[in-house]
N, C-alpha and C positions, 0 to 999 in steps of 0.2 A: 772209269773213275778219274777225275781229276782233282789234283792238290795244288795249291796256292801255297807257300810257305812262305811269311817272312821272316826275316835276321836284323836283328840288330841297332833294336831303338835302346833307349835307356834315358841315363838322364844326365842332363850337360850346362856348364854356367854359360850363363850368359855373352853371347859372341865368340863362344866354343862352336865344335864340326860333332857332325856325327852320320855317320854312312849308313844305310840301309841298303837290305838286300833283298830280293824277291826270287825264290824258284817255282816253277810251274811245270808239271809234270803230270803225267798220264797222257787222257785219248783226248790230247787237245785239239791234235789236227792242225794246220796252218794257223797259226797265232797273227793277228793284224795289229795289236797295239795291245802294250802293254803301259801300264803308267801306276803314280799314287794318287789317292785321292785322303782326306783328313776328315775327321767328325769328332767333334768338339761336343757335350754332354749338353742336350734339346739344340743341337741345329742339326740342319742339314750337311749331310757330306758333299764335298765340295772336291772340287777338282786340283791337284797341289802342280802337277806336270805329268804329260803321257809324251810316248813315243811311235811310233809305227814303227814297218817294216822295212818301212825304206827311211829312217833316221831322223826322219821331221817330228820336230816336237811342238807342246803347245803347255803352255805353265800359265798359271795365276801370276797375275802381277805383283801379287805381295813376296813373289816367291824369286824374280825375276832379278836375277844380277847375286844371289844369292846360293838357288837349287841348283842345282844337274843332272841330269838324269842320265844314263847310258845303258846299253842294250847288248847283250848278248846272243844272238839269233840262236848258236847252235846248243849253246847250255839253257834257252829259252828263259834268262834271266835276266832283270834289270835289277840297276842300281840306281841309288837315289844319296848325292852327295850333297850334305844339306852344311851351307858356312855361314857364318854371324848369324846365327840362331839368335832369335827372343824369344821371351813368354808368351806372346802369341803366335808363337809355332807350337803351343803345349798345346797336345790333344793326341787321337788314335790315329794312324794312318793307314790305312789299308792298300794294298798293293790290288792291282784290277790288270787281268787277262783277257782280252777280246777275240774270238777267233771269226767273228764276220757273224757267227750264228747269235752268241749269249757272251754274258760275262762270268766272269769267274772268280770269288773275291779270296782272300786270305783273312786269317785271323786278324788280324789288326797287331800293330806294336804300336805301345806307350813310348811316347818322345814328352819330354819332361825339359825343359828347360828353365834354371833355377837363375834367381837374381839376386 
């Protein structure tokens, strides 16, 4: 059994921080990339920034100069430090676990950014 958990959306003014947290735990096995991805109500989820194993990242460009992500190998956690927030960062974010086989999603957190 594997768990996905995230921590730590809510809701934030405008050009405010707000930090996410992702743990993944159980029979995950070698983990290759861990990252967020965002889905916004009738679109597609989309990619916000991931990580590998060896620290190379890959972000949206809406997200670029903004997000950062960072990675924990041994507690299999990443973090997702989100600054100058806008209303178009409002929507679910989902934390996404790859171990080379499938993915493995989290519940999603509500990031709410108010103007």
């Amino acid at each position: 059994q594997v768990q996905v958990v995230e921590f730590g959306g809510g809701l934030v003014q405008l050009g405010g921080s707000l930090r996410l947290s992702c743990a993944a735990s159980g029979s995950i096995y070698s983990i290759n990339a861990m990252g967020w991805y965002r889905q916004a109500p009738g679109k597609q989820r989309e990619l916000v920034v991931v990580i590998n194993s060896g620290g190379s990242t890959n972000s949206a460009d809406s997200v670029k100069g903004r997000f950062t992500i960072s990675r924990d190998n041994a507690k299999n956690t990443v973090y997702l430090q989100m600054n100058t927030l806008k209303p178009g960062d409002t929507t679910v974010y989902y934390c996404n676990v790859h171990n080379g086989l499938r993915d493995y999603w989290g519940q999603g957190t509500q990031v709410t950014v108010s103007s």
